[in-house]
Structure formats: structure tokens, C-alpha cells
C-alpha positions as CSV (number, residue, x, y, z in Angstrom):
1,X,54.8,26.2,26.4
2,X,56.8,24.5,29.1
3,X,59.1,21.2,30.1
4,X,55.8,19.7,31.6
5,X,52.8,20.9,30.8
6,X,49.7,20.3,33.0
7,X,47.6,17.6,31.3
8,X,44.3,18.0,32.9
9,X,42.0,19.3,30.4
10,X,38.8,20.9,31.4
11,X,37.5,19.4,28.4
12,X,38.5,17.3,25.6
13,X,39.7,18.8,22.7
14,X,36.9,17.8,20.6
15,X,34.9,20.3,22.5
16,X,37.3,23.6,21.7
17,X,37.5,22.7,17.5
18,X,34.7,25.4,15.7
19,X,36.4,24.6,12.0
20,X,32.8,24.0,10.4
21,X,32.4,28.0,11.4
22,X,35.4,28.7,8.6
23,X,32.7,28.3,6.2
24,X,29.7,29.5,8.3
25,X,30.9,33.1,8.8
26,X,30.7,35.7,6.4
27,X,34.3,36.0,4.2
28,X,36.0,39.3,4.4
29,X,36.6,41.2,1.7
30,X,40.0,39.9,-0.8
31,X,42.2,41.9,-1.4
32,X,44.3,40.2,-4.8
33,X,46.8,43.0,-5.3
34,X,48.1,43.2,-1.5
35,X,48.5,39.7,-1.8
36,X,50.5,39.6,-4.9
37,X,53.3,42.1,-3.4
38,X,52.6,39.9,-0.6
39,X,54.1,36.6,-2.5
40,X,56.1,38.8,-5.0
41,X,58.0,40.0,-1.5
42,X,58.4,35.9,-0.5
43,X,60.0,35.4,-3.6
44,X,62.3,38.0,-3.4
45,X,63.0,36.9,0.0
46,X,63.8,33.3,-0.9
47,X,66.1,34.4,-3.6
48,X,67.9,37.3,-1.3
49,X,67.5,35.5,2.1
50,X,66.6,32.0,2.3
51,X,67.9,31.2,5.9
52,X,65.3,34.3,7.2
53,X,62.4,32.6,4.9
54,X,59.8,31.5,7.9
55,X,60.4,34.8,9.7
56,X,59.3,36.4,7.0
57,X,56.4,34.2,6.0
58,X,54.8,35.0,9.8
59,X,55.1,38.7,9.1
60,X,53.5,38.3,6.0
61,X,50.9,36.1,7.2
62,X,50.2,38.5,10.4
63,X,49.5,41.3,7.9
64,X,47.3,39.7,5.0
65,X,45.3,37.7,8.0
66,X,45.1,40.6,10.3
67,X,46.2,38.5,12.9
68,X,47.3,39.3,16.7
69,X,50.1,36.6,16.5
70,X,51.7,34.4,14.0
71,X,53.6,31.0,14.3
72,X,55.4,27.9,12.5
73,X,55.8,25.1,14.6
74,X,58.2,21.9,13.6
75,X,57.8,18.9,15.2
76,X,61.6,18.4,16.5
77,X,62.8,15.8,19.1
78,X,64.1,17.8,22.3
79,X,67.3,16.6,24.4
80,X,65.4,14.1,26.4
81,X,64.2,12.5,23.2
82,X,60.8,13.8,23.7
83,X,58.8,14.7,20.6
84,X,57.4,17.8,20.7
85,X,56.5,21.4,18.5
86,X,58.6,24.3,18.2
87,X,57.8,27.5,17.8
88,X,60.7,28.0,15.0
89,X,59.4,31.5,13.7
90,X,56.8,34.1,15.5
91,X,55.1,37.3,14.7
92,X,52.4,39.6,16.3
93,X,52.4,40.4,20.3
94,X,54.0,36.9,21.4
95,X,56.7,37.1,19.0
96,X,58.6,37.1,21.9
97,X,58.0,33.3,22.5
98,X,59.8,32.5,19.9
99,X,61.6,29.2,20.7
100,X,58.7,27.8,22.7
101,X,57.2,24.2,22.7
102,X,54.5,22.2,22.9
103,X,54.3,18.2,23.6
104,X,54.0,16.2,20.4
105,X,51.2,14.3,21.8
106,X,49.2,16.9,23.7
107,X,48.4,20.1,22.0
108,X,46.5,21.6,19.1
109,X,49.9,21.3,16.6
110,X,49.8,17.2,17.1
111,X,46.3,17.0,16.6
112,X,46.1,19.0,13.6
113,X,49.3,16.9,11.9
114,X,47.4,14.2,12.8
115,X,44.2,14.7,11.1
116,X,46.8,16.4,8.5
117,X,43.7,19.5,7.6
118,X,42.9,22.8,8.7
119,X,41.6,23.2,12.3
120,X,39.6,26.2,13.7
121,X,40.1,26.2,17.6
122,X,38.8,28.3,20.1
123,X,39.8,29.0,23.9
124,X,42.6,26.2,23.5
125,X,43.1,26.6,27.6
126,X,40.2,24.4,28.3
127,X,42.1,21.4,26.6
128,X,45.3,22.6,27.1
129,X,45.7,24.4,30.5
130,X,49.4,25.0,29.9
131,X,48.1,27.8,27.1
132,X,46.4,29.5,30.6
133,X,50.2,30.4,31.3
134,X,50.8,32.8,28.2
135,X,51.0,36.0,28.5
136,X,48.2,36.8,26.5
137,X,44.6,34.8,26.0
138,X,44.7,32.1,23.0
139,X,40.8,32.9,22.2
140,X,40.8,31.4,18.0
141,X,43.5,29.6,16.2
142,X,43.5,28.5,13.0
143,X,46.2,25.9,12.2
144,X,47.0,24.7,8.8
145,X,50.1,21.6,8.5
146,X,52.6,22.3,6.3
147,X,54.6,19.7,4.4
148,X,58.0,18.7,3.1
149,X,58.2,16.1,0.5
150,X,54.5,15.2,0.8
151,X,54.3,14.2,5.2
152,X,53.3,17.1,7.4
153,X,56.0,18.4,9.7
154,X,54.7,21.0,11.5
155,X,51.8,23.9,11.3
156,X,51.6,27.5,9.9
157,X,49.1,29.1,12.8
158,X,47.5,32.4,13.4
159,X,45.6,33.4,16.7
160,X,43.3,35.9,17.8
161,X,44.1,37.8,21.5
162,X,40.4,39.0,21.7
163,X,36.9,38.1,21.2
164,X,36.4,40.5,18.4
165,X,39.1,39.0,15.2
166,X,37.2,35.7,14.0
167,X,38.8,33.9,11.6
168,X,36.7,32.7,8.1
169,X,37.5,30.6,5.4
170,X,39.4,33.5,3.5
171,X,42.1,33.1,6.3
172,X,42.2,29.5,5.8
173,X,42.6,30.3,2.0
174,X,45.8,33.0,2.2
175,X,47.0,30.7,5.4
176,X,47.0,27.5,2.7
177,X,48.9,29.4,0.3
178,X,51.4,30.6,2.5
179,X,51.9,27.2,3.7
180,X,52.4,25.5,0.4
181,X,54.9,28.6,-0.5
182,X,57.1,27.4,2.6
183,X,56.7,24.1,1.5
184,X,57.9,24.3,-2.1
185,X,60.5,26.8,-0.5
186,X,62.3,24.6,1.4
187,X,62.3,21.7,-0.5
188,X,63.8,24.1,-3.3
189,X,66.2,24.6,-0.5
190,X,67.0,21.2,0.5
191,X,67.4,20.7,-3.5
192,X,70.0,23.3,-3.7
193,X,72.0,22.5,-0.9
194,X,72.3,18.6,-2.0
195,X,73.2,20.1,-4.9
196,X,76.4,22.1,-3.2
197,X,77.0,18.9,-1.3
198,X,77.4,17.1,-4.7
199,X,79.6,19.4,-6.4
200,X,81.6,19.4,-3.3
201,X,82.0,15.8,-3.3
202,X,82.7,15.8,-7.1
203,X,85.8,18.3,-6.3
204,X,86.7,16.6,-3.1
205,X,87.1,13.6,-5.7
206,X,88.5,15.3,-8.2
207,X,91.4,16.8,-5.6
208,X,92.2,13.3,-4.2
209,X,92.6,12.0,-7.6
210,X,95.3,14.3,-8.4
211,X,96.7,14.1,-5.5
212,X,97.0,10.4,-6.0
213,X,98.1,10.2,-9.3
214,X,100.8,12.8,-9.4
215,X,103.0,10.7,-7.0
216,X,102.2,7.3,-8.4
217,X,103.4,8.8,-11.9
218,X,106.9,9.7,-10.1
219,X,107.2,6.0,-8.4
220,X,106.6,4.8,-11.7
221,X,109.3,6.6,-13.3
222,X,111.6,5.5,-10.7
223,X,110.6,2.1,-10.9
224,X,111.0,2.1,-14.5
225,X,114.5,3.6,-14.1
226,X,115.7,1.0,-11.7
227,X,114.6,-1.6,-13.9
228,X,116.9,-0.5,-16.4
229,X,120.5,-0.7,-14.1
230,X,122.2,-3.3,-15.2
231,X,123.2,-6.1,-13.0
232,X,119.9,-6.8,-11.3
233,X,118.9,-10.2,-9.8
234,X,116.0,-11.9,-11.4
235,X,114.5,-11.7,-8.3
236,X,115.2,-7.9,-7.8
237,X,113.8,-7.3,-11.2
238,X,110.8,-9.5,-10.6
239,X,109.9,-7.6,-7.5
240,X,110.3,-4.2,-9.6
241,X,107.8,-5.4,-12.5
242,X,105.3,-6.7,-9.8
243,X,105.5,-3.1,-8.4
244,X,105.5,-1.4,-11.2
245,X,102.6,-3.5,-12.5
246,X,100.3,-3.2,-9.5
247,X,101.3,1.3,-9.4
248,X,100.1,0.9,-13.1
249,X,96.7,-0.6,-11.7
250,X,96.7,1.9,-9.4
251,X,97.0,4.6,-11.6
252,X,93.7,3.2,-13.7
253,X,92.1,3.0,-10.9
254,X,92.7,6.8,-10.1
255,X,92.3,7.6,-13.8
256,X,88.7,5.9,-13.0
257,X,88.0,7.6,-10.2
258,X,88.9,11.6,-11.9
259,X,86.4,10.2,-14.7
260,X,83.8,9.9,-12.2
261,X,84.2,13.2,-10.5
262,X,83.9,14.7,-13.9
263,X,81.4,12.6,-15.6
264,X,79.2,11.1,-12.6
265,X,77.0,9.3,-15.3
């Protein structure tokens, strides 16, 4: 939540992690068709606005979990090189934090990466005093890691301001499913946009071809022209069929290259 965070626990975090409780507390009730429009919505966000895909996935996830706040973190590498978590999408009453970080190696986001499972914290400011800073008190949170292509990168969270919103294993449930969603989203992303840089290369390649080939064709002409004036010196004319021969090897070459761009097989 800051540059440097104080790292004097009252406790160690062991002490603050309730997740057997997920399955101890009564469920609430589920509700299947809210959650369908919920993903339906997702899907029609990924398809209309990718780029805004996390924002919307923390709105979603505040509503269906009845959450106080929502956040992704990513793990990230700040401009000191220090690895930390950042808070890269935010709803609920600390949306306004959006932006924040946590240290990689001391906070609730590295430990559950770690352990790569759900965790179930509660008052995170006895391990973590730098949570006693925010504006508002970090009573639960439930923190799921999401994944891109299989290693965890970050965490989908949810928290609860008060001492009345417990989280059960119905949260963790919709919170696993909204994480895998993001997942699969931007790796579909990621897919897409190597795809874009493909075809772009494939034109690029195409252009340069072209660009290569029409001028060679011309020197080739000329050099096939010259040849042709009468009284040149064999050495003259053996210097214009060694040009001419290596512009023809050239042109293959360019010839090769256009196949390439169109064929890539």
C-alpha cells in the first residue's frame, strides 16, 4: 500500500488465515440465473471491450459476492526492480486505490501465489501493519490466484469493511469462476494479438519483397541491354554477366522470401 511498508507483524500470518471456515459456515443461497447474465455480460464485454476486461470482472465480482471491495492484483516489477503486487483493477468503497501495491514478498497476494490456492484471511493488519493505513478496515479477504498459461500471476480478491459480510465457500466458488474467465480471457487475448503481430510481419514481408524486386527487375533489364552494345571488352562484358548473374540470385532470393510471406508453411 506504500514504497515501504512497515514489516513488524503483530503476528505471523499463519495466525490471520481462517480458509478451513470457507467450508465450515453455512453457504448462501445460489443464485444460477444472476450469474449467467453475469458471465453472458463478461462475454460480451471481451468481445466489445477487451482492454476494460478486469474492470469489469471486479464490478461483477463485487455484485455476485456482495462484497465491500474488489481487486486483481499482478505481480509486476516496479522502477527499482522490486517485485511487488498491483492493484491493476478495483471495485467497491476503495476503488479509489486503484494503482496501489503491495511487496511481493510480504503480503497476503505473495503468500497466496505461493501456496497457488484459495486463502480466507481475516484482520490482515496484524501481519501486515501497512493494511492499518487504509482508509477503511481489511476485516476478511478471500484471495483466489489467477493464471496465464498454467503459472499464477496475480490474485482475484474480495474483502469485507465490517464484521457482519463473512465469506463461505459459495464465494470461493463464483470467485474461482471469475478467475478462470480472466484467465482464458487473456490468453485469448495474448492469442489474438500474436496473431496481428503475425499478419503484420507477413505484410511487412510481403512489402519489402516488392519493394525489392521491382528495382532489381529494372537493373536487370539494363544490364541485359548493356550487354548487348557492341564493342564491349571481355572484361566489361564479364563484369556485366557476373552482375547480372548475382541480380538474378537476388531476385530468387526475393521471389523466396514473397513465397514465405504468403505461404509461411
Amino acid at each position: 500500500m506504500n514504497s515501504e511498508p512497515q514489516r513488524t507483524p503483530a503476528m505471523e500470518f499463519e495466525h490471520i488465515v481462517i480458509t478451513p471456515q470457507l467450508l465450515q459456515r453455512p453457504s448462501r443461497h445460489i443464485d444460477a440465473e444472476k450469474e449467467n447474465d453475469a458471465f453472458r455480460e463478461l462475454a460480451q464485454h471481451l468481445a466489445d471491450d477487451p482492454d476494460k476486461l478486469l474492470q469489469k470482472l471486479v464490478e461483477i465480482a463485487l455484485d455476485l459476492c456482495e462484497a465491500d471491495t474488489v481487486g486483481v492484483s499482478v505481480e509486476e516489477i516496479d522502477d527499482n526492480g522490486a517485485r511487488i503486487f498491483r492493484w491493476v483493477a478495483m471495485a467497491g468503497a476503495l476503488k479509489h486505490l486503484i494503482g496501489g501495491t503491495t511487496p511481493r514478498d510480504f503480503s497476503p497476494c505473495g503468500v497466496c501465489v505461493d501456496q497457488n490456492q484459495p486463502l480466507l484471511m481475516e484482520r490482515l493488519d496484524r501481519a501486515y501493519p501497512y493494511f492499518g493505513e487504509a482508509p477503511l478496515p481489511f476485516v476478511e479477504a478471500l484471495l483466489l490466484p489467477w493464471e496465464v498459461r498454467g503459472d499464477p500471476v496475480g490474485t482475484l480478491w474480495i474483502v469485507a469493511h465490517n464484521e457482519e459480510r463473512k465469506f463461505d465457500r459459495e464465494d470461493a466458488r463464483v470467485m474461482g469462476c471469475l478467475a478462470t474467465f480472466a484467465s482464458g480471457a487473456i490468453r485469448l487475448k495474448e492469442t489474438i494479438l500474436e496473431a496481428q503481430r503475425a499478419l503484420a510481419a507477413v505484410h511487412m514481408v510481403a512489402s519489402m519483397a516488392h519493394h525489392i524486386n521491382n528495382p532489381l527487375q529494372g537493373a536487370i533489364f539494363a544490364l541485359h541491354h548493356a550487354k548487348s552494345q557492341p564493342n564491349l571488352t571481355p572484361t566489361v562484358r564479364e563484369m556485366i554477366l557476373l552482375a547480372e548473374h548475382e541480380l538474378n540470385r537476388v531476385v530468387a532470393l526475393s521471389a523466396e522470401l514473397l513465397q514465405t510471406a504468403v505461404d509461411p508453411r
